[in-house]
KOLGU-455567 format. One record per atom (N, C-alpha, C): residue number from 0; x, y, z; atom name. Coordinates in steps of 0.05 Angstrom, whole numbers, plus 5000, padded with zeros to 4 digits. Each point is the difference from the previous one (the first is absolute). Layout:
! KOLGU-455567
NUM|X|Y|Z|CA
...
***
This chain:
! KOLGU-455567
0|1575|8166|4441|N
0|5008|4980|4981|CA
0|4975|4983|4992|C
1|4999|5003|4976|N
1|4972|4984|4995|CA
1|5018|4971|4986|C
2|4997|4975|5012|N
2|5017|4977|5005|CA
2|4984|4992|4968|C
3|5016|4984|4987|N
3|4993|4997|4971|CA
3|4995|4957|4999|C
4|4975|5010|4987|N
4|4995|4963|4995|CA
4|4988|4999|4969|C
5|5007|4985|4988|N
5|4994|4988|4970|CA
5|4973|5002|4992|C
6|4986|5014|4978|N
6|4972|4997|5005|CA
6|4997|4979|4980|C
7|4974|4995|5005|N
7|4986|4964|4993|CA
7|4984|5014|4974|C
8|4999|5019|4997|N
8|4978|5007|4977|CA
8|5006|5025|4987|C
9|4986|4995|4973|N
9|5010|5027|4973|CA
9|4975|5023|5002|C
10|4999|5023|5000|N
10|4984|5020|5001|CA
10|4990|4997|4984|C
11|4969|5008|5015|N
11|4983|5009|4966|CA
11|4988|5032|5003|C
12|5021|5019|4992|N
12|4999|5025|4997|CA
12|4993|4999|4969|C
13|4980|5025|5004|N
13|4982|5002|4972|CA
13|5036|5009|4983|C
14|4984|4993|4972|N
14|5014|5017|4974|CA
14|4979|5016|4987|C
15|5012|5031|5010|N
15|4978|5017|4989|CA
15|5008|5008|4966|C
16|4982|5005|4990|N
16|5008|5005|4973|CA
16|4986|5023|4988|C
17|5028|5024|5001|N
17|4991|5020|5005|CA
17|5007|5026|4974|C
18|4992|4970|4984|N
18|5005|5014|4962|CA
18|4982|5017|4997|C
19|4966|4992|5015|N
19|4978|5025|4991|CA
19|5004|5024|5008|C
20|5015|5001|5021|N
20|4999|5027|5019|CA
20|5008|5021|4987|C
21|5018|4990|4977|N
21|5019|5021|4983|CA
21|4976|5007|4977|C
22|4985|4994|5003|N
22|4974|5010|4979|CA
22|4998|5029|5008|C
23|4973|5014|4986|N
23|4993|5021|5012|CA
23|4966|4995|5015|C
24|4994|4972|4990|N
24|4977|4996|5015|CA
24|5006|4999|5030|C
25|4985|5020|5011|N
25|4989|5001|5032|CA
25|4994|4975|5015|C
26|4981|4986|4984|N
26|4991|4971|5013|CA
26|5024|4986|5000|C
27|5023|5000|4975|N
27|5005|4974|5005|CA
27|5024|5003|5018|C
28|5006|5023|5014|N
28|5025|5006|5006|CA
28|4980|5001|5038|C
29|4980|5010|5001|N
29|4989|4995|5024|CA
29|4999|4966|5009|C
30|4995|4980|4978|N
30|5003|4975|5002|CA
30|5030|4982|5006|C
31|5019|5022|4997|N
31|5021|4986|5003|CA
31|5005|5010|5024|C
32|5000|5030|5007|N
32|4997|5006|5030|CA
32|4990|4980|5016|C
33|4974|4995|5003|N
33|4985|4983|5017|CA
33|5021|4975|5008|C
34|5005|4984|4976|N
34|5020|4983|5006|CA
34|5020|5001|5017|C
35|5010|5032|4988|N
35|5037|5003|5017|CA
35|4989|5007|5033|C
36|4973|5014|5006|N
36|4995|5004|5023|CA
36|4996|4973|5021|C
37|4990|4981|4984|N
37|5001|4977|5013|CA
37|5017|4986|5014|C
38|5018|5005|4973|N
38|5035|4981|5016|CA
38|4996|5022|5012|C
39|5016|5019|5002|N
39|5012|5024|5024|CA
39|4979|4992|5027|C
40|4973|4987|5003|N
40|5000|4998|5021|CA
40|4993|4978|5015|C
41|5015|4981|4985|N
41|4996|4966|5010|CA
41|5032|5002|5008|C
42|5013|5005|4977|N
42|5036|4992|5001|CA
42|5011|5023|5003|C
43|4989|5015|4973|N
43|5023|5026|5000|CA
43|5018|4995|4975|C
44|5004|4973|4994|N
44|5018|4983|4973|CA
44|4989|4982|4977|C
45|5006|5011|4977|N
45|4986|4990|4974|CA
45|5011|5005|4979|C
46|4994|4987|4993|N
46|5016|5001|4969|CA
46|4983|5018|4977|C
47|5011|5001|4977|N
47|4993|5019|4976|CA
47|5016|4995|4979|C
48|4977|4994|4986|N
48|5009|4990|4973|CA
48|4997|5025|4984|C
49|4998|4996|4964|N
49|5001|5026|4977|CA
49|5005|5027|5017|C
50|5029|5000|5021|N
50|5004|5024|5004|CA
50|5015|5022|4985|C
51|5006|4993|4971|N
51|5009|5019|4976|CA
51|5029|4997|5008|C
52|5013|4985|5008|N
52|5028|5001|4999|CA
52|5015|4975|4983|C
53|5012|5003|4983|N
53|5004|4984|4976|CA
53|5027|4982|5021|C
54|4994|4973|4982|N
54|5002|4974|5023|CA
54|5035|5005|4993|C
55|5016|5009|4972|N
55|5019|5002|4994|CA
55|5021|5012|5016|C
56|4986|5025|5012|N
56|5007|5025|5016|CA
56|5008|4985|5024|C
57|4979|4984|5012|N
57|5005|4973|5026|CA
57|5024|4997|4997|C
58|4991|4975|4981|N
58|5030|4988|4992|CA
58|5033|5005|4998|C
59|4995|5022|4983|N
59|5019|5012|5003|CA
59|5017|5013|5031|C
60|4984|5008|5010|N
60|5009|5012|5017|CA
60|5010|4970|5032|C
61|4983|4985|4992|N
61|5015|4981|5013|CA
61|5027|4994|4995|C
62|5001|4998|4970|N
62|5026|4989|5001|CA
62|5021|5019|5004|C
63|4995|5031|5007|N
63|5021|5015|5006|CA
63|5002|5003|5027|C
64|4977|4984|5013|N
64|5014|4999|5025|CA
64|5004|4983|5005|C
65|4998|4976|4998|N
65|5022|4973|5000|CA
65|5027|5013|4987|C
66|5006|5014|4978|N
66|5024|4996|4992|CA
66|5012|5026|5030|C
67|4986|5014|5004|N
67|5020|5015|5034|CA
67|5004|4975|5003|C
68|4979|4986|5019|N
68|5009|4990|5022|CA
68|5023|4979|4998|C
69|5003|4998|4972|N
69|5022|4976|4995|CA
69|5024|5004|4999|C
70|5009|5032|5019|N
70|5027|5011|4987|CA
70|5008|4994|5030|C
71|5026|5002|5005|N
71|5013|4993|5022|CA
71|4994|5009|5022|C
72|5007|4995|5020|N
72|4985|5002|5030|CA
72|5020|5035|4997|C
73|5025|4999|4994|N
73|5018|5027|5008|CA
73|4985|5026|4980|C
74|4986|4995|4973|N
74|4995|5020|4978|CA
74|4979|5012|5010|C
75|4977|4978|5016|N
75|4978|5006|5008|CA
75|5000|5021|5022|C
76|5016|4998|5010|N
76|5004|5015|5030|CA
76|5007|5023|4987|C
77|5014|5005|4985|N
77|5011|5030|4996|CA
77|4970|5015|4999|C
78|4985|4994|4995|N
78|4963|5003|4999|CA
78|4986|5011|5015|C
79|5015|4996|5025|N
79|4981|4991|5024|CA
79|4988|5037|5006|C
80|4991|4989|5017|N
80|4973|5022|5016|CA
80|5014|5013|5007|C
81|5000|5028|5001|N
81|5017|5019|5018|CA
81|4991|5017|5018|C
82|5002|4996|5027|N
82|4976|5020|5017|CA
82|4964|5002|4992|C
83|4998|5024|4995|N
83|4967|4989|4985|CA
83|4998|4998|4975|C
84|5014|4992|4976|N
84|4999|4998|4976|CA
84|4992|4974|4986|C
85|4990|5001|4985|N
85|4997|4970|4984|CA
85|5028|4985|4989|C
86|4996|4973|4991|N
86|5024|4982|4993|CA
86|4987|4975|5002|C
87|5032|4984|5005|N
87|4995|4975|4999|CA
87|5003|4997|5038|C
88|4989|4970|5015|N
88|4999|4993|5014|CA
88|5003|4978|5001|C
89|5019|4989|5015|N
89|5010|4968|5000|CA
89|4982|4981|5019|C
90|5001|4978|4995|N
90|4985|4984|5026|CA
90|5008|5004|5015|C
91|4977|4988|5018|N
91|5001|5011|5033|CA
91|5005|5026|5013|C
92|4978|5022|4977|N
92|5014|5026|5000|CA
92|4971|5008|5020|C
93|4973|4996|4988|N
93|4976|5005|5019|CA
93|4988|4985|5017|C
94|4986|5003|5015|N
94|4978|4988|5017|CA
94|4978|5010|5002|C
95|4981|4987|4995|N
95|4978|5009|4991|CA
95|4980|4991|5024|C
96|5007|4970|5005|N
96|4992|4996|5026|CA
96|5012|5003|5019|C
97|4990|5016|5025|N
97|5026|5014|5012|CA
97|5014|4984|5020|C
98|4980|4979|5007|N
98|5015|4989|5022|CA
98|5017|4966|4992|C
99|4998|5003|4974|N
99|5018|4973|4992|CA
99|5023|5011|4983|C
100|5018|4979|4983|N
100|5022|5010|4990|CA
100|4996|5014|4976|C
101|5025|5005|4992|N
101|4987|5020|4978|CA
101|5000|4979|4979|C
102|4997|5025|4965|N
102|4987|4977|4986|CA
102|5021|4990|4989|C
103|4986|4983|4989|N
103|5017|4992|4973|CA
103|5002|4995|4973|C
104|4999|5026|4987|N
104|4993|5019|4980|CA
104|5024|5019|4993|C
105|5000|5002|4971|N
105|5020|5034|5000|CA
105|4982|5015|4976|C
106|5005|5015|5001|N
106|4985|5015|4987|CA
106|5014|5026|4986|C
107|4980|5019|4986|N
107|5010|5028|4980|CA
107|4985|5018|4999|C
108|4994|5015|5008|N
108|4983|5017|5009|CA
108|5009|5033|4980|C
109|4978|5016|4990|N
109|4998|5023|4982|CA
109|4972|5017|5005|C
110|5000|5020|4999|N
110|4983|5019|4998|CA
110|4994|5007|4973|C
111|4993|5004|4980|N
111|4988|5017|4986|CA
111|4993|5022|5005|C
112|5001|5031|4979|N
112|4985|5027|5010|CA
112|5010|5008|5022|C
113|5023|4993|5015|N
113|5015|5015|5024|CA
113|5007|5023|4998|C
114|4987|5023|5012|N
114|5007|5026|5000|CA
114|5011|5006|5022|C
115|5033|5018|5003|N
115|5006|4999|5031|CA
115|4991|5024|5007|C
116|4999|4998|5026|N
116|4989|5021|5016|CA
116|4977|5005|5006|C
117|4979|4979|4983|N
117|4976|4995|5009|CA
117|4994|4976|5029|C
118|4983|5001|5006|N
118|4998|4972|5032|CA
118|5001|4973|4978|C
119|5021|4979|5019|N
119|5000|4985|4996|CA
119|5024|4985|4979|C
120|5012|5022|4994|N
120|5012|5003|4972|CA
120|5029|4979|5012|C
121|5004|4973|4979|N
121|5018|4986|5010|CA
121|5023|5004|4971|C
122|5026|4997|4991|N
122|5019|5001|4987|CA
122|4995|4971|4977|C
123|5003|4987|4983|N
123|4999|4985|4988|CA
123|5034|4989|5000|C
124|4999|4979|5002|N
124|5035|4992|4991|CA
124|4995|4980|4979|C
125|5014|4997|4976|N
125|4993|4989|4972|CA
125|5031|4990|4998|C
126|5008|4973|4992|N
126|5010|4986|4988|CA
126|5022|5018|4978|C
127|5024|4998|5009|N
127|5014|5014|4967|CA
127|5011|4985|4986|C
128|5002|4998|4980|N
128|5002|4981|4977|CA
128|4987|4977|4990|C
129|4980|4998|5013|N
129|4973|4992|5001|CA
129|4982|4998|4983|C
130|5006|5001|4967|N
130|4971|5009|4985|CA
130|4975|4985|4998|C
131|4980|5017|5002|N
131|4984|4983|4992|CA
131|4974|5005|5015|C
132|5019|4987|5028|N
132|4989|5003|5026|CA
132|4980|5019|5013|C
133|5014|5024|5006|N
133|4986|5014|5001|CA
133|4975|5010|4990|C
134|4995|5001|4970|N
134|4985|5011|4977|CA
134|4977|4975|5007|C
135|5007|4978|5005|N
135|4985|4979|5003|CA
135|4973|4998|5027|C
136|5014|5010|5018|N
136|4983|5007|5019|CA
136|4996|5022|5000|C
137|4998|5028|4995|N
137|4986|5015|4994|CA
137|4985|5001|4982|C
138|4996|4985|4976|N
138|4972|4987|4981|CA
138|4983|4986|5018|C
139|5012|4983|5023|N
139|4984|4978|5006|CA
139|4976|5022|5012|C
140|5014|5015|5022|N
140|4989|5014|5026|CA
140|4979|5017|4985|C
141|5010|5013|4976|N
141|4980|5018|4985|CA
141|4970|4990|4998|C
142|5005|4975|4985|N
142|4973|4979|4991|CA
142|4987|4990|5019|C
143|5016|4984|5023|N
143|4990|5001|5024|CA
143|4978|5014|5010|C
144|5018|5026|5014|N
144|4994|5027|5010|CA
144|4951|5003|4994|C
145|5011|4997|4976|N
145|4972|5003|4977|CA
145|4982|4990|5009|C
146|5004|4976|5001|N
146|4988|4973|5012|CA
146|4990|5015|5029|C
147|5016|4999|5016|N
147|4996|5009|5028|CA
147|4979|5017|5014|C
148|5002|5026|4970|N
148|4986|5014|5005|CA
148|4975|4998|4989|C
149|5001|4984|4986|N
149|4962|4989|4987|CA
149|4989|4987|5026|C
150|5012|4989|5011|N
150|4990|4984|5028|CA
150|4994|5017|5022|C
151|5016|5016|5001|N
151|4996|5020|5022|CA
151|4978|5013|4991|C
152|5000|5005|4986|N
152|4959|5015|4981|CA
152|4984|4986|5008|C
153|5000|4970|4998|N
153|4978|4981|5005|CA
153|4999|5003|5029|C
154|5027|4993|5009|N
154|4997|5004|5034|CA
154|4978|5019|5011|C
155|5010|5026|4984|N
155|4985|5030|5009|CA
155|4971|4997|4993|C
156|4992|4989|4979|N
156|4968|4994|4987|CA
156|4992|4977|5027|C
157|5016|4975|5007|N
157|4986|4990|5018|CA
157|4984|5009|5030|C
158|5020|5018|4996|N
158|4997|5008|5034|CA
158|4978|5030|4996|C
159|4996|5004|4972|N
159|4976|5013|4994|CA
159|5007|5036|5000|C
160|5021|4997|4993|N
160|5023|5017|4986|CA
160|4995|5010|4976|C
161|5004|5021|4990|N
161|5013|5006|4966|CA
161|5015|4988|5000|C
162|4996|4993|4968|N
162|5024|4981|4988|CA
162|5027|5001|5001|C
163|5006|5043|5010|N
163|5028|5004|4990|CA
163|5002|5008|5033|C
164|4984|4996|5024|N
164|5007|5016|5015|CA
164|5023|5005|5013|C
165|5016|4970|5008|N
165|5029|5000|5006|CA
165|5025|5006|4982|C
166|4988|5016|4981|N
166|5028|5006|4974|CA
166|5016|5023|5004|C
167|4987|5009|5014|N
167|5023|5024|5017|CA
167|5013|4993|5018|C
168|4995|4979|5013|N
168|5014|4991|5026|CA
168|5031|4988|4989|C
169|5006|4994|4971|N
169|5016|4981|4992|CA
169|5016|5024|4982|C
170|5003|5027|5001|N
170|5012|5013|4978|CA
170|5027|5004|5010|C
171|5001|4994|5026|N
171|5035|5006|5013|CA
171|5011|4971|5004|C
172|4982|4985|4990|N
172|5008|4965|5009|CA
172|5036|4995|5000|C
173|5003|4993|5023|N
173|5015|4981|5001|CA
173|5007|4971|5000|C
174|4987|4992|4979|N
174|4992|4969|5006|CA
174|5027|4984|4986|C
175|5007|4976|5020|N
175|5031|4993|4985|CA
175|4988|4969|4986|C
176|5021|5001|4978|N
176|5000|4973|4996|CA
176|5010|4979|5009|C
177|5000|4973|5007|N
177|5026|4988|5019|CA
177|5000|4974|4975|C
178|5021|4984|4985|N
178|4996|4980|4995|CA
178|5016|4981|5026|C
179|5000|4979|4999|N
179|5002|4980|5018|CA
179|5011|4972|4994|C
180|5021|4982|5015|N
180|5001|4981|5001|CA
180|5004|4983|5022|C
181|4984|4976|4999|N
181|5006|4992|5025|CA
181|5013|4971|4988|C
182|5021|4995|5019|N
182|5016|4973|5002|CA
182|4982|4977|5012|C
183|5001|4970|4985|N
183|4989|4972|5009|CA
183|5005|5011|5029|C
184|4984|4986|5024|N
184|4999|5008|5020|CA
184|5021|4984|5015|C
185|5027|5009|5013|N
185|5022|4977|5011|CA
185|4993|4992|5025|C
186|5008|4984|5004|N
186|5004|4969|5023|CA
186|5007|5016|5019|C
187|5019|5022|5000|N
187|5016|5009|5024|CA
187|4984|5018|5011|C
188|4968|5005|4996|N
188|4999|5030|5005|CA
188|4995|5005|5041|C
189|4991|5023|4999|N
189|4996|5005|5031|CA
189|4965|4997|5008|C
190|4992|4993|5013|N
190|4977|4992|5008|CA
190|4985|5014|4996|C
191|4977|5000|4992|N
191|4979|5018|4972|CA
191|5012|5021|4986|C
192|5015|4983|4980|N
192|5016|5025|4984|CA
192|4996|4993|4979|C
193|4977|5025|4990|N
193|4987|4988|4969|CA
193|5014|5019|4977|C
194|4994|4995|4970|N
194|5004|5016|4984|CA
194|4995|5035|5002|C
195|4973|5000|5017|N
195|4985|5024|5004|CA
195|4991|4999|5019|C
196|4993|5004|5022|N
196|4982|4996|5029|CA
196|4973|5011|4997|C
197|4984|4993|5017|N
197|4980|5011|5004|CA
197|4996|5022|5004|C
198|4983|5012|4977|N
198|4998|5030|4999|CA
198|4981|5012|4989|C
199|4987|5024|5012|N
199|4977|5017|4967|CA
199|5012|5021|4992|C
200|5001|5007|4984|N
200|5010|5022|4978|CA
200|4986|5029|5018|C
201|5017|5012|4998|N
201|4996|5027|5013|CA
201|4985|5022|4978|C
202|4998|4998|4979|N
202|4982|5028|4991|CA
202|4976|4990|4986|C
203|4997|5006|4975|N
203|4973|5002|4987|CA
203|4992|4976|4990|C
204|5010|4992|4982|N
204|5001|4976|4978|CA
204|5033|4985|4994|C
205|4990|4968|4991|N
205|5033|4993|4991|CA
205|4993|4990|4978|C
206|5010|5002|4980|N
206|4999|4986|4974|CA
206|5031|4977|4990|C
207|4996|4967|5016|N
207|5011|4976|4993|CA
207|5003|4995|4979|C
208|5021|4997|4980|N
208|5005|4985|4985|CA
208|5019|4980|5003|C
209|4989|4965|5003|N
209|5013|4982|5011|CA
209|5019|4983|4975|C
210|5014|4988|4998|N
210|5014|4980|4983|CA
210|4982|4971|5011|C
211|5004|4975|4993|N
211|4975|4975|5000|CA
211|5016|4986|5022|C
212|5021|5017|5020|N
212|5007|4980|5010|CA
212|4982|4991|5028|C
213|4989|5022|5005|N
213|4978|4990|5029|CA
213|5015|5017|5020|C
214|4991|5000|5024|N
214|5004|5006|5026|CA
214|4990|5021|5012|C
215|4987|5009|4992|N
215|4978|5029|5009|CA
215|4981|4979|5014|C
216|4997|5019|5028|N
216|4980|4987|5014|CA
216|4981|5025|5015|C
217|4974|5006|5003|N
217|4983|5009|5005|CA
217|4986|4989|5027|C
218|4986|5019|5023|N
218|4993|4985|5021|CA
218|4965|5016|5002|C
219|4978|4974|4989|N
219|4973|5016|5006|CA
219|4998|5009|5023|C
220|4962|5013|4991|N
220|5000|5017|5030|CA
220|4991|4976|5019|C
221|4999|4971|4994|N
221|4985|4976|5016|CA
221|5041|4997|5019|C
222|5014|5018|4995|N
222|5033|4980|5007|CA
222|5007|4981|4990|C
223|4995|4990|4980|N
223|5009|4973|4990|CA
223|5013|5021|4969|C
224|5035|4988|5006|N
224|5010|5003|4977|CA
224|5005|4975|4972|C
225|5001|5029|4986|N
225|4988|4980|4975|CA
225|5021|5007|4971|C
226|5006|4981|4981|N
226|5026|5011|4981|CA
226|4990|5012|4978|C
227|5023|5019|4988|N
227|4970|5024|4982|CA
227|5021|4989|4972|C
228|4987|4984|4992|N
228|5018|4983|4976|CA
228|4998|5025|4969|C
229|5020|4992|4992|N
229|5003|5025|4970|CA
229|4981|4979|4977|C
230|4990|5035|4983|N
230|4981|4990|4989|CA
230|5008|5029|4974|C
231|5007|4974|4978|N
231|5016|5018|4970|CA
231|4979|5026|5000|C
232|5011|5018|4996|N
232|4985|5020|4983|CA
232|4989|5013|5024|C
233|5006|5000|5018|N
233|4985|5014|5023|CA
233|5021|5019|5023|C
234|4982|5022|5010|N
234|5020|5006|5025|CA
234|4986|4996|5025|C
235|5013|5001|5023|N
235|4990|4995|5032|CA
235|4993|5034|4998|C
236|4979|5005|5020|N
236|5004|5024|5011|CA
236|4995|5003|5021|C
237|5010|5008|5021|N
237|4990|4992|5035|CA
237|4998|5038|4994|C
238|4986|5000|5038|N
238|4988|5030|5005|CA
238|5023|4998|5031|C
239|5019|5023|5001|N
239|5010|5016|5017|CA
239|4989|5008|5027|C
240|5015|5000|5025|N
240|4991|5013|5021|CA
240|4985|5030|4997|C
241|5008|5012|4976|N
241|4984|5028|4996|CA
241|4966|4999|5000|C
242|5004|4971|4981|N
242|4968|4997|5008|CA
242|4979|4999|5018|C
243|5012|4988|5020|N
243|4986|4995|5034|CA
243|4990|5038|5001|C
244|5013|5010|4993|N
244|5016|5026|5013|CA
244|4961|5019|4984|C
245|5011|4992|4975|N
245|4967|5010|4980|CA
245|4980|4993|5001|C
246|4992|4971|5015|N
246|4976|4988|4995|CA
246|4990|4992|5022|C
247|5014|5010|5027|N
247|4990|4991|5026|CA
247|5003|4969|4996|C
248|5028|4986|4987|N
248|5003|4969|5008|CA
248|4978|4990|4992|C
249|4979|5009|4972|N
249|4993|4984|4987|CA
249|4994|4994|4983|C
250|5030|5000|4989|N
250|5015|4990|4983|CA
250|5031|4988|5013|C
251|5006|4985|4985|N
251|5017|4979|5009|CA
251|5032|4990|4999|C
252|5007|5008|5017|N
252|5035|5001|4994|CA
252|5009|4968|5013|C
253|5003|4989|4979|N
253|5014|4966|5018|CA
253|5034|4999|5003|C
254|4997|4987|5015|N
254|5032|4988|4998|CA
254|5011|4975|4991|C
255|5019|5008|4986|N
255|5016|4977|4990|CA
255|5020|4994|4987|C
256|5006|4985|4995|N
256|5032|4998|5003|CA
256|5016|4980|4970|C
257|5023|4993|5000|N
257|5013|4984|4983|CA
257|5016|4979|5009|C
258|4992|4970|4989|N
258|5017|4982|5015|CA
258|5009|4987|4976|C
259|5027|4993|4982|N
259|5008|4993|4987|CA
259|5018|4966|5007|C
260|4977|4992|5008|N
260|5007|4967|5010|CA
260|4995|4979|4988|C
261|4987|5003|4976|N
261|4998|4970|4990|CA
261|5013|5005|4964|C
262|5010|5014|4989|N
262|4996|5010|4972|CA
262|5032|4981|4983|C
263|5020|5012|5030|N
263|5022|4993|4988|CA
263|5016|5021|4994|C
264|4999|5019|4980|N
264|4996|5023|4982|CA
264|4999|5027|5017|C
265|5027|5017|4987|N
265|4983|5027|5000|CA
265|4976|5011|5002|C
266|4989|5014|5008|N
266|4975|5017|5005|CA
266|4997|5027|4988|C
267|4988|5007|4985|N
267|5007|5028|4987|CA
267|4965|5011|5000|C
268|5001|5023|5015|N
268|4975|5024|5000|CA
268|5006|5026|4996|C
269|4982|5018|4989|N
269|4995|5021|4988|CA
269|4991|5018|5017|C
270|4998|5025|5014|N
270|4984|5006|5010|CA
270|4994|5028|5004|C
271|4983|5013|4992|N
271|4992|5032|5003|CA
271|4978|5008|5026|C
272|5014|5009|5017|N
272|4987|5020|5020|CA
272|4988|5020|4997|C
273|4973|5002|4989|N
273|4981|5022|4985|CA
273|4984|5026|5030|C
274|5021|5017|5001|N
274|4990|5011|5025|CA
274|4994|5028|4998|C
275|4991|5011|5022|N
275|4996|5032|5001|CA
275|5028|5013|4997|C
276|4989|5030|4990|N
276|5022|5022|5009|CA
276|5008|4989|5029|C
277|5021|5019|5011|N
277|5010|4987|5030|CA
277|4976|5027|5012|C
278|4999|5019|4992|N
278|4995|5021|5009|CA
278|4957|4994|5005|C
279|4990|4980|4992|N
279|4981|5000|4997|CA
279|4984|4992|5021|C
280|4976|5016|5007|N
280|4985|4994|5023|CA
280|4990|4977|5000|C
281|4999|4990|5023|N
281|4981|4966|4998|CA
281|4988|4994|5031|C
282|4977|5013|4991|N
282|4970|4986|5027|CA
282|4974|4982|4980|C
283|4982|4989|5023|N
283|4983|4999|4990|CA
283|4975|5007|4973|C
284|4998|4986|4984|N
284|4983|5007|4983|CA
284|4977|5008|5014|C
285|4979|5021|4990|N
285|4975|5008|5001|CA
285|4985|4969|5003|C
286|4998|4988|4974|N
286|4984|4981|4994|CA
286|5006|4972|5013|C
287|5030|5000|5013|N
287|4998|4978|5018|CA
287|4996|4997|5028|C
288|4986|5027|5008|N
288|4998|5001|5036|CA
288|4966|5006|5001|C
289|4987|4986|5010|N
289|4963|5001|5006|CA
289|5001|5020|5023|C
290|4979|5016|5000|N
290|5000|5009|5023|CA
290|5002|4986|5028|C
291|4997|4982|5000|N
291|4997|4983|5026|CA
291|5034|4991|4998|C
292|5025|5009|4982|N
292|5027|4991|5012|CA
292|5014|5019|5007|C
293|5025|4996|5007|N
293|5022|5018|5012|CA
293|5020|4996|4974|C
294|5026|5010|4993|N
294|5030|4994|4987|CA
294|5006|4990|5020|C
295|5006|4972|4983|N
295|5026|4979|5018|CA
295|5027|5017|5006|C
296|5005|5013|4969|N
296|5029|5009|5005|CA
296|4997|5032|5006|C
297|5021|5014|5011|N
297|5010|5023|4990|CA
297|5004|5019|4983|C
298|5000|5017|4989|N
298|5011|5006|4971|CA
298|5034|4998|4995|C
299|5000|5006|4980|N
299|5038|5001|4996|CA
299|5013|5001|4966|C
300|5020|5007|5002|N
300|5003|5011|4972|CA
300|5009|4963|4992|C
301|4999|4992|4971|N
301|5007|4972|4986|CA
301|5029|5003|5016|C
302|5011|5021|4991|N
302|5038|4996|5014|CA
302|5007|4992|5019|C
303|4981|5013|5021|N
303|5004|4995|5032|CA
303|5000|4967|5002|C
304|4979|4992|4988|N
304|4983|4974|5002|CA
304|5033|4978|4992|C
305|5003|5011|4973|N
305|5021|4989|4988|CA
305|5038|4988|5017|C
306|5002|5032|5008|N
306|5026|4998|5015|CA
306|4989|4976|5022|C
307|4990|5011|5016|N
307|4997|4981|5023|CA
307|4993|4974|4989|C
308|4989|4987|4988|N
308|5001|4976|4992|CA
308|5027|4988|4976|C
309|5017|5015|5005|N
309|5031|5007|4984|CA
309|5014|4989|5028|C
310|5002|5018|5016|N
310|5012|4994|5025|CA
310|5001|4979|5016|C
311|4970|4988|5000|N
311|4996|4968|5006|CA
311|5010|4977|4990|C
312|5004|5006|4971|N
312|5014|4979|4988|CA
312|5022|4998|4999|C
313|5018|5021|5010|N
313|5033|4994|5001|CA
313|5007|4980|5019|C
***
């Protein structure tokens, strides 16, 4: 249980701006690298601006998931998760930190590109009579998606990579989308029982899109947590436990969490899990081990990595 206290101060995680990269100049896309290599190994979390996703598409898609979450507690449920399939999820459905209560959050969860019978392959459950909806987040995830993978290029250029070298690793992706809401935080709750607990993201990359209400909190590598305030026109991107896994841990997976305590208000986030095939190998990079180190980790397929950090959170 990592015991939760209010932080005293606002992050200053870079905003990378990562409009040149989409050039075909070499320099200027090695220049934006440099940058994203930076965060990845102070924090691991940063923002990005001119990421080519039209602010409308945002928008929009917010408001179709406020209009879910505004439907009755009984319509919503018909939704729900079934064994390993995607859906909806009511509060107090996860725990993320494992040794406090669970959260308090519900959420909607979808795959895109689900092929069955391939690893990993989860069912989608979609809303019926619903229009709109659907069509709405699969535009979002598409544009997204895009985004994701321009970053993951830079990632790969930082670490002294081809630009495309991880683009095979992502052709069986199962990466879900989740939107999210979290409830003003109540009076009654159970003793460190946050919106979201303390946690790092288990695969590659996450791509945040926040609403202005606040409560994203980030914890440097000094331990002092710090609040990762929304900033228009921009997304969060934190780096995944997969990372530790590629870079010999250096690069940077933080933890952190959601506390929806001072706003009043609903809480509404966006969020795409930009990850490997399940099936995909993951050791050490060449270029991140000196001859003078050992692998911290093991090898292991992204899936393996995945389930088991699935199983922790129930």
């Amino acid at each position: 249980m990592i015991i939760y206290s209010e932080p005293n101060t606002v992050s200053d995680l870079p905003i990378i701006d990562i409009g040149p990269s989409f050039s075909k100049n070499k320099t200027d896309r090695a220049e934006v690298a440099k940058n994203i290599g930076r965060a990845c190994k102070e924090t691991g979390f940063f923002y990005i601006s001119n990421h080519g996703v039209d602010q409308n598409l945002i928008d929009e898609t917010f408001a179709q998931a406020n209009r879910f979450f505004d439907q009755p507690k009984g319509w919503k449920e018909k939704w729900k998760k079934k064994g390993g399939s995607n859906g909806y999820e009511p509060l107090e459905t996860q725990r993320l930190d494992n040794e406090s209560p669970r959260d308090i959050k519900e959420s909607f969860n979808f795959t895109l590109g689900n092929i069955p019978g391939t690893s990993g392959y989860k069912s989608n459950i979609w809303p019926k009579n619903f229009p709109e909806f659907r069509g709405q987040l699969e535009a979002y995830k598409i544009a997204v998606w895009k985004a994701g993978l321009q970053v993951s290029r830079l990632i790969s250029l930082s670490l002294g990579m081809s630009f495309k070298h991880f683009d095979s690793t992502f052709s069986q992706q199962k990466s879900p989308l989740r939107i999210l809401r979290y409830p003003p935080q109540p009076k009654n709750t159970q003793y460190n029982q946050l919106g979201c607990g303390a946690h790092t993201d288990w695969g590659w990359i996450t791509l945040l899109s926040q609403d202005m209400t606040g409560g994203l909190e980030v914890e440097k590598a000094s331990g002092e947590w710090v609040r990762v305030e929304p900033v228009p026109g921009t997304f969060v991107v934190n780096l995944g436990d997969i990372m530790l896994r590629w870079t010999n841990a250096k690069y940077h997976s933080s933890l952190h969490r959601v506390m929806n305590n001072y706003s009043g208000i609903n809480r509404h986030s966006i969020v795409l899990f930009f990850n490997h095939s399940h099936d995909t190998h993951v050791e050490c990079l060449p270029s991140c081990l000196s001859a003078e180190e050992k692998p911290i980790f093991l090898p292991c397929t992204a899936g393996e990595h995945s389930a088991q950090r699935y199983k922790e959170s129930r």
